[in-house]
C-alpha positions as CSV (number, residue, x, y, z in Angstrom):
1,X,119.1,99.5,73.6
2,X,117.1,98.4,76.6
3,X,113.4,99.2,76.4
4,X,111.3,101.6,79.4
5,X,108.4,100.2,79.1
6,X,105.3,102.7,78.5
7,X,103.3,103.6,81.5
8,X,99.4,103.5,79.9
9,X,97.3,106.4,81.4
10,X,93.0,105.8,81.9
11,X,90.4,109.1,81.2
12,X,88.1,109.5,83.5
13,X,85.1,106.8,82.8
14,X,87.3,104.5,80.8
15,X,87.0,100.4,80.9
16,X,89.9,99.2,81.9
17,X,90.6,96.2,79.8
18,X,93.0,93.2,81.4
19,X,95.8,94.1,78.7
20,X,96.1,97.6,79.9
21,X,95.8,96.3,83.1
22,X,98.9,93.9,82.5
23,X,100.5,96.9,80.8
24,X,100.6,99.0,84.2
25,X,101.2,95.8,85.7
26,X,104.7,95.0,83.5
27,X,105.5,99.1,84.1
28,X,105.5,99.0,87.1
29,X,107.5,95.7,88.0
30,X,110.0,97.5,85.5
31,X,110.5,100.6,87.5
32,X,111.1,98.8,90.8
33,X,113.2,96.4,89.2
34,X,111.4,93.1,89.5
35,X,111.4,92.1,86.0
36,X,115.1,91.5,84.9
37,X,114.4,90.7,81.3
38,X,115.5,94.0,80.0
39,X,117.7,95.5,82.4
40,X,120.6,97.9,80.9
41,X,124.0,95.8,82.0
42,X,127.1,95.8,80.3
43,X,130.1,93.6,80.4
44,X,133.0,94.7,79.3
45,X,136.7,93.1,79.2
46,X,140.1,94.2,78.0
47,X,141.8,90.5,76.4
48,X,144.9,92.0,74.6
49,X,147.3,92.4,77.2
50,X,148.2,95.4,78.7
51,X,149.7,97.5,81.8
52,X,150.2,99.9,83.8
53,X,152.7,102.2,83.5
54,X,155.5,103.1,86.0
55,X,154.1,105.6,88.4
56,X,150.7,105.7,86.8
57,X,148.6,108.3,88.5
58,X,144.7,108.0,88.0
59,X,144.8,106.3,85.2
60,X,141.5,104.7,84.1
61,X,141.8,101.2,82.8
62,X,141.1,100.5,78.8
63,X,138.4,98.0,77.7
64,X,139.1,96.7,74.2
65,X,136.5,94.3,74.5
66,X,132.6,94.5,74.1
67,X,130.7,91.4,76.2
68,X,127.8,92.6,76.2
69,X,126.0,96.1,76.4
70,X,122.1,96.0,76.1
71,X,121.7,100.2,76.4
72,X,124.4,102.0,74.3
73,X,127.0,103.1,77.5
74,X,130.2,101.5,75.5
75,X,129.6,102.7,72.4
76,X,133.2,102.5,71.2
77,X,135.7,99.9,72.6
78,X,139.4,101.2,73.6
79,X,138.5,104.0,75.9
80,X,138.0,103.5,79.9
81,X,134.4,105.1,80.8
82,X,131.0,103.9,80.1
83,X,128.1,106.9,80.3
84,X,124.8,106.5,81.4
85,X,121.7,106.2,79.3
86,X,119.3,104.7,81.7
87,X,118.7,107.0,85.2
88,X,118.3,104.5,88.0
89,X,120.3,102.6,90.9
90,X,123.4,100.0,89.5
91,X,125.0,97.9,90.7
92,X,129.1,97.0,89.4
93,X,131.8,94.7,89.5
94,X,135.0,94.5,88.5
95,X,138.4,92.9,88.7
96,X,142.1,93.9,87.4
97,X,144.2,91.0,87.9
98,X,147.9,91.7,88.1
99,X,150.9,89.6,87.3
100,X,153.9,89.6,89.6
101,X,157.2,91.0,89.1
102,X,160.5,90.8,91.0
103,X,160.1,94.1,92.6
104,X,157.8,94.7,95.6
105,X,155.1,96.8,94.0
106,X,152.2,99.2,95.7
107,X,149.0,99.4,93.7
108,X,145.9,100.8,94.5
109,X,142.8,100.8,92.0
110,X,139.3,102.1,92.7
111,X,135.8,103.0,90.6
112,X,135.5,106.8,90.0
113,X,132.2,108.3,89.4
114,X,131.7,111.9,87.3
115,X,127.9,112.7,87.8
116,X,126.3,115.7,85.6
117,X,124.3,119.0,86.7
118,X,121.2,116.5,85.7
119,X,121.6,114.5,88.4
120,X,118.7,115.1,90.7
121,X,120.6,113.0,93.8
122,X,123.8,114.2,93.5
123,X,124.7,116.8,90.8
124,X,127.9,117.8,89.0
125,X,130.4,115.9,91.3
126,X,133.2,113.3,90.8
127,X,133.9,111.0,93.7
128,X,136.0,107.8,94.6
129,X,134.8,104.2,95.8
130,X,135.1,100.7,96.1
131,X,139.0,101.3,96.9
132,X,141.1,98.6,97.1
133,X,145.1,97.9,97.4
134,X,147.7,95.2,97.2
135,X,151.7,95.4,98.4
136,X,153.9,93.1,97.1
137,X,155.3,91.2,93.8
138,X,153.2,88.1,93.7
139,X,150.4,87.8,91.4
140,X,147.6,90.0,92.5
141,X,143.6,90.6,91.7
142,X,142.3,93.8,92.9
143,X,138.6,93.7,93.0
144,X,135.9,95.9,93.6
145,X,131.9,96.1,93.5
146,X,129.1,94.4,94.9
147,X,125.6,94.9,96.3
148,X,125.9,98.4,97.2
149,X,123.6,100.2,94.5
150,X,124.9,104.0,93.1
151,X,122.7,106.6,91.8
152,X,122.9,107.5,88.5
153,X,121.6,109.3,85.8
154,X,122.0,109.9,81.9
155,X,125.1,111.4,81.0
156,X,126.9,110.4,84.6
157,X,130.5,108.3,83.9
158,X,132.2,105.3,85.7
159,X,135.8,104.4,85.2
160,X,138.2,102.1,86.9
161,X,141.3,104.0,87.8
162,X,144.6,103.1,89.2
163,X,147.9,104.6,90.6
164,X,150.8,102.7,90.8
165,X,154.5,103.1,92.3
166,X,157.7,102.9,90.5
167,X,157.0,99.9,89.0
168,X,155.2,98.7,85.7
169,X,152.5,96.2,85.7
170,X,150.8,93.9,83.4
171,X,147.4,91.9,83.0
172,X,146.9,89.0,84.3
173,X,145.0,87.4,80.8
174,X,145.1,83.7,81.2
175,X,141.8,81.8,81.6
176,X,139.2,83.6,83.5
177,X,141.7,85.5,84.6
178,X,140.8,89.2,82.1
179,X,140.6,92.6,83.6
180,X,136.6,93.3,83.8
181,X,134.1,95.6,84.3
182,X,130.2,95.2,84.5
183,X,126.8,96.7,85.5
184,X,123.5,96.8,85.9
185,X,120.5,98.6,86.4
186,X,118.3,97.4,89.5
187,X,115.6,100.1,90.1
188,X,114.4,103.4,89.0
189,X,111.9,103.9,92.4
190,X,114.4,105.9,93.9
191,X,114.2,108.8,91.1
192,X,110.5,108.8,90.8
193,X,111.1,109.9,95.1
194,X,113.5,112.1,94.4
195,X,111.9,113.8,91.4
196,X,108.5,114.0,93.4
197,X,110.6,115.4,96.7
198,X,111.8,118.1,94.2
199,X,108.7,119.1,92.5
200,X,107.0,119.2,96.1
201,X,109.5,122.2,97.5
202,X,109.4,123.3,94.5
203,X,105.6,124.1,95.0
204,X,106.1,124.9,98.9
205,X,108.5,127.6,97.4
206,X,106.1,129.1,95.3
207,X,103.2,129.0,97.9
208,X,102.5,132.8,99.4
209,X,103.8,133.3,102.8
């Protein structure tokens, strides 16, 4: 599991000694993501072949294999969503590479997000991005991610769906050529804001008129 690092807190009239010092010092570089020793990531593959089934509708993609994952969200391989454990701001990739056929085929694929009531940015909603699409019968790698963080929090779920026309598809699976998925946590500044923009209305609220 990754490790959040303890924030140390200093008593009125206490001398501060340098190691408590470098303690605040590693918290904080934690929380706004500058040290990357202990990020949560996981990679996550699926190497036994597979596809998509003839007019697939939404259908999240299965990961049968376990790269890497440093903070428990795969706990199980053969299913299609990881869950959160770490609230923060990620960052994914991922790739499903298609083989071709002899039929010109439609495909669309795309990351699907499920957040929880917990979610102090954007609670209880489910919501489509990164979508992409490829017409055709040659191979094909539909591909999707990048440096455009998302906001999550524990218990919030990301997928890789797809939808498909008449036509059945398989995995590309040769060489580096394996349907993938990955992540990784960059920051958590943005829910120590949030939480604090909360707890501040919340006190405006209560104030007498």
């Amino acid at each position: 599991m990754a490790t959040v690092p303890t924030v140390p807190t200093f008593p009125a009239g206490t001398v501060v000694t340098s190691a408590a010092l470098n303690s605040v010092i590693e918290a904080g570089e934690w929380l706004l993501g500058v040290d990357s020793g202990d990020r949560p990531s996981w990679v996550l593959q699926n190497t036994g072949g597979g596809s998509i089934a003839a007019s697939a509708s939404n259908v999240a993609i299965v990961w049968d294999t376990r790269v890497s994952d440093n903070d428990g969200v795969f706990p199980t391989v053969g299913q299609g969503a990881v869950t959160i454990q770490t609230p923060g701001l990620y960052t994914v990739d991922w790739s499903v590479p298609l083989a071709g056929n002899t039929t010109s085929t439609e495909i669309m694929a795309w990351l699907t997000v499920a957040t929880t009531a917990n979610n102090p940015y954007n609670p209880s909603t489910g919501y489509q991005i990164q979508a992409t699409g490829q017409t055709g019968n040659g191979n094909c790698i539909l591909t999707g991610g990048g440096m455009v963080g998302i906001w999550l929090y524990t218990g919030d779920t990301l997928s890789v769906r797809v939808t498909a026309d008449s036509t059945a598809l398989t995995y590309q699976t040769g060489g580096r050529r394996l349907p993938s998925f990955s992540g990784m946590w960059v920051s958590a500044l943005w829910l120590l804001y949030r939480l604090h923009l909360l707890s501040l209305t919340a006190r405006i609220r209560r104030s007498p008129s």
